[in-house]
C-alpha distance (Angstrom), angle and dihedral (degrees) to the residues before:
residue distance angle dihedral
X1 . . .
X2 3.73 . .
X3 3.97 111.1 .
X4 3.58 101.2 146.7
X5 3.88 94.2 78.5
X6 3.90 92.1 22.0
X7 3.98 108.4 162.8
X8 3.64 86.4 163.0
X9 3.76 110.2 117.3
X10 3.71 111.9 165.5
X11 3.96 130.2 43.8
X12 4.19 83.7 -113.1
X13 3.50 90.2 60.8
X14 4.11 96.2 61.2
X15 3.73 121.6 105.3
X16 3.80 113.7 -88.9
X17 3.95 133.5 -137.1
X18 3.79 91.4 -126.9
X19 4.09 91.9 56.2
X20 3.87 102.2 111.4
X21 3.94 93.7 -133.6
X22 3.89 125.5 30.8
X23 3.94 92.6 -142.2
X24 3.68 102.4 57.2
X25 3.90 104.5 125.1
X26 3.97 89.3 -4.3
X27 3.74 88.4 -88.9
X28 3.38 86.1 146.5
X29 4.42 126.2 -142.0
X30 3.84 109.0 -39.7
X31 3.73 123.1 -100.5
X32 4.00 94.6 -111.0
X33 4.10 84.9 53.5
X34 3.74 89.6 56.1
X35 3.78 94.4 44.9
X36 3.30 94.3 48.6
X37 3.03 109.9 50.9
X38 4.82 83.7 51.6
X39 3.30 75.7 68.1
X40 3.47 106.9 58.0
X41 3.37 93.4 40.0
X42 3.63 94.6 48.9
X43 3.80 88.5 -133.1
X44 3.82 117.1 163.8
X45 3.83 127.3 -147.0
């Protein structure tokens, strides 16, 4: 997740699974990506 040079603002304005390459615009991998894969790795916070 990029948040150091966030200019998202609103929850539409996140990257989305569907967008065919997780760089475009340096959104960065979606939030369901990330969580997703702490699950399948079991990983804890």
């Amino acid at each position: 997740m990029v948040t150091n040079k966030l200019q998202q603002k609103k929850w539409e304005e996140r990257p989305q699974q569907d967008t065919y390459t997780y760089n475009y615009n340096v959104k960065g991998v979606p939030v369901e990506t990330m969580v997703e894969l702490g699950n399948r790795l079991t990983a804890n916070s």
